[in-house]
C-alpha positions as CSV (number, residue, x, y, z in Angstrom):
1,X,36.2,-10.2,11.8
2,X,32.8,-9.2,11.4
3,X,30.0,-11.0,13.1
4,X,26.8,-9.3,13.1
5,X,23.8,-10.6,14.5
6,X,20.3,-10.0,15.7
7,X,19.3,-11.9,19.0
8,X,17.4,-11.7,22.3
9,X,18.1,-8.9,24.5
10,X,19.6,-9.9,28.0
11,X,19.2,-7.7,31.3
12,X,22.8,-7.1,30.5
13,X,21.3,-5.0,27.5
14,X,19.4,-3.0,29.7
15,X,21.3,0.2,29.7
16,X,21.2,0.3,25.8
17,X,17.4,-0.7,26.1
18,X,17.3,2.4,27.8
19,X,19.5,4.9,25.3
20,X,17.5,3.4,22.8
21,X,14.2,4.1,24.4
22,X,15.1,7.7,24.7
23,X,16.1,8.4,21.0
24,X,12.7,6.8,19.9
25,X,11.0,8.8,21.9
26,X,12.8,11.9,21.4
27,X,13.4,12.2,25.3
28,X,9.8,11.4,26.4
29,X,11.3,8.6,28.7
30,X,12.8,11.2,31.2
31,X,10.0,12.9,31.7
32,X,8.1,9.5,33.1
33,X,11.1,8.0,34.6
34,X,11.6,11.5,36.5
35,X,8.2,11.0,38.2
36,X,8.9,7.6,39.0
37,X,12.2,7.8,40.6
38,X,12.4,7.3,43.8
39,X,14.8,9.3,46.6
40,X,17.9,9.0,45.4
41,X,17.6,7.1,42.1
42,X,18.4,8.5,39.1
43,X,16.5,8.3,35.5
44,X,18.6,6.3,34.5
45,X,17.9,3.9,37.2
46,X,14.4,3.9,36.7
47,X,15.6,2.9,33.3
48,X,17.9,0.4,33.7
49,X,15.3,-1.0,36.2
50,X,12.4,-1.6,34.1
51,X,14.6,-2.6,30.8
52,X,15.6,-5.4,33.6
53,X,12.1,-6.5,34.3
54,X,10.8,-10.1,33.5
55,X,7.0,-9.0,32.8
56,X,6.2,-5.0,30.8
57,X,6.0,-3.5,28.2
58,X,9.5,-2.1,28.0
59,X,11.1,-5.3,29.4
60,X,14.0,-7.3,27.7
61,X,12.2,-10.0,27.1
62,X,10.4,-8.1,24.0
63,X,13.8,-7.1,23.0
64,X,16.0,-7.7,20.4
65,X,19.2,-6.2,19.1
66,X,22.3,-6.3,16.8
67,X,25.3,-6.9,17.7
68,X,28.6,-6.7,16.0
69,X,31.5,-8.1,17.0
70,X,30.3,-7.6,20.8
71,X,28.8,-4.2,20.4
72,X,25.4,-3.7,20.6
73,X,24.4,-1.2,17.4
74,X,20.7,-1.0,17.7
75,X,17.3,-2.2,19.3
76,X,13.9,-3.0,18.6
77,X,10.9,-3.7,21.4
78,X,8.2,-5.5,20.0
79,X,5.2,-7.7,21.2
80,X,1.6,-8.3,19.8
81,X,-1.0,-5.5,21.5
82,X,-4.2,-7.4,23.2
83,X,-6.9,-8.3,21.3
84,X,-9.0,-5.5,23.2
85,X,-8.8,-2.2,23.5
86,X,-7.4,-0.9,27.0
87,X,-9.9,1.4,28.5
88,X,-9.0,5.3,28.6
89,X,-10.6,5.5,32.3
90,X,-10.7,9.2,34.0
91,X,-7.6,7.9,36.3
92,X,-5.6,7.3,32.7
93,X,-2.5,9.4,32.7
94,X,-2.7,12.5,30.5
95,X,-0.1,12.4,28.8
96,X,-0.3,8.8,27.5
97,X,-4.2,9.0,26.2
98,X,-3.1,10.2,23.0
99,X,-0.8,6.8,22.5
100,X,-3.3,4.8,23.9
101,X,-6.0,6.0,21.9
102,X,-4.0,4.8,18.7
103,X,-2.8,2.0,20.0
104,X,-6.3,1.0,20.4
105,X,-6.9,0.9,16.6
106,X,-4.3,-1.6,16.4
107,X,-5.4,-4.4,18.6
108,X,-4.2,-7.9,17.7
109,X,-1.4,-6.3,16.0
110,X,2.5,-6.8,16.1
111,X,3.5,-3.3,17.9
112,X,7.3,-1.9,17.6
113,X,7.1,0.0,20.6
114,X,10.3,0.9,20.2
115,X,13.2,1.3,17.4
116,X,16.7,2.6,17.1
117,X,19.5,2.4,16.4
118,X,23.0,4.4,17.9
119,X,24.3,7.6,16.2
120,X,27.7,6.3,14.9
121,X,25.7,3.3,13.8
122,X,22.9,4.9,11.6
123,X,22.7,5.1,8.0
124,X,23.7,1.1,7.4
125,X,20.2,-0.4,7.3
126,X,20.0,-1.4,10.9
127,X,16.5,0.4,11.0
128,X,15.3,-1.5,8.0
129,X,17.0,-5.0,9.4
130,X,14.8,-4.7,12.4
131,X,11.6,-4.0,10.9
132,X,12.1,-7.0,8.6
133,X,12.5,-9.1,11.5
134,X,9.3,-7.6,13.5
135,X,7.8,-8.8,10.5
136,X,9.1,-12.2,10.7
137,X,7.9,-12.3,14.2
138,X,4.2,-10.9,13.5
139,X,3.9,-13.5,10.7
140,X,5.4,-16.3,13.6
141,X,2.7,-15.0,15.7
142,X,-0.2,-15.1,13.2
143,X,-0.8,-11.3,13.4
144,X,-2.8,-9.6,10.9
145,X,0.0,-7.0,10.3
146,X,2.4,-4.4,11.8
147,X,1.7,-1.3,13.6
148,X,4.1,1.2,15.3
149,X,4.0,5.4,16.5
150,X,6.1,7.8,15.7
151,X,6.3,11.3,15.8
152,X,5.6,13.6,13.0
153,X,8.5,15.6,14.0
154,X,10.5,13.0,13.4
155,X,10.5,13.1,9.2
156,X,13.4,10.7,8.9
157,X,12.0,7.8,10.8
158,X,8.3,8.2,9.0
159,X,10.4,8.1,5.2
160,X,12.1,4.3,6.6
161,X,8.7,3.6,7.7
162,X,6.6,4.2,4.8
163,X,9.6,2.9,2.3
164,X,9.3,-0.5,4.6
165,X,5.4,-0.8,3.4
166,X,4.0,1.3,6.1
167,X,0.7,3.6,5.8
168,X,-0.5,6.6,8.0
169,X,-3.6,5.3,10.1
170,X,-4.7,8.1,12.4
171,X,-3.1,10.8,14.2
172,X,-3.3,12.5,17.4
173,X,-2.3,15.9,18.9
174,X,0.4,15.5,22.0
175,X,0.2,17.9,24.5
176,X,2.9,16.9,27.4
177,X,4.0,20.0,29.4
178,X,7.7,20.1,29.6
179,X,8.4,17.8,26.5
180,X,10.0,19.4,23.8
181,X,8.2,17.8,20.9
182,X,4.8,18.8,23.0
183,X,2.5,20.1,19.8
184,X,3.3,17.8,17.5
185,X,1.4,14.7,16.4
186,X,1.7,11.3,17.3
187,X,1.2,9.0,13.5
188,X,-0.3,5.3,13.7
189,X,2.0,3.4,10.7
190,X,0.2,0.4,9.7
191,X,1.5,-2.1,7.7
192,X,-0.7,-5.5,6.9
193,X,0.9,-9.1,6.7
């Protein structure tokens, strides 16, 4: 029987929060949660623990996924940015100026922070099903339109992005030591509503 759905995310969801975090941004999450982690904990814990939280970005509470028949195929985190820009102060981390910088272009906008979707999964319009629901939710919450980052070494997700209505915005260099994508640009997609 097949009974596909997309719904809230749950804490239970948070260790797929998590995987799904790490494939959107090509690994970027273990370099953070590394530096967070306390004695003893894991990434993964850091993870798990702030997929968990009530209040954050990256919270399950801006979560929502699809499920099949109990299985949880793929994941978007999305929220509306504040209606001012959040200052780049000297004490800003480094390695999150260039994202903050384009986030800032997009205030007042719905934001898909993150979006993915699990390998096995991919290829049956779970990408697309999600965006079309952001949507839904940035009409619901009487945005202007859509805005999301993604990496330009990361060709297949910019192609489902810009076939979904979605236009290059700015771009800016990222220069994270230890990061394997480090060099590459992080894109602003916009999309209006």
């Amino acid at each position: 029987m097949n009974n596909k759905q997309i719904r809230a995310a749950t804490p239970d969801d948070a260790q797929d929060l998590v995987r799904f975090f790490r494939w959107a941004a090509e690994g970027l999450p273990d370099l953070i949660w590394a530096e967070m982690a306390e004695p003893g904990q894991s990434n993964d814990d850091v993870g798990v623990e702030r997929a968990k939280r009530e209040q954050g970005n990256f919270s399950y509470r801006n979560a929502h996924v699809i499920e099949e028949d109990g299985v949880v195929l793929a994941g978007v985190v999305h929220y509306r940015l504040p209606s001012d820009p959040v200052p780049i102060t000297p004490d800003f981390p480094s390695a999150f100026v260039p994202f903050q910088d384009l986030e800032n272009l997009a205030v007042g906008h719905w934001y898909i922070n993150i979006i993915a979707t699990k390998p096995d999964a991919r290829g049956k319009g779970h990408g697309a099903t999600l965006l079309s629901y952001a949507e839904e939710c940035a009409i619901a919450h009487d945005c202007p339109g859509l805005a999301l980052i993604v990496s330009a070494s990361n060709p297949g997700a910019v192609r489902l992005y810009v076939r979904s209505g979605y236009e290059e915005v700015a771009r800016r260099r990222l220069d994270i030591p230890g990061w394997p994508q480090s060099g590459t640009d992080a894109v602003l997609l916009m999309k209006p509503i």
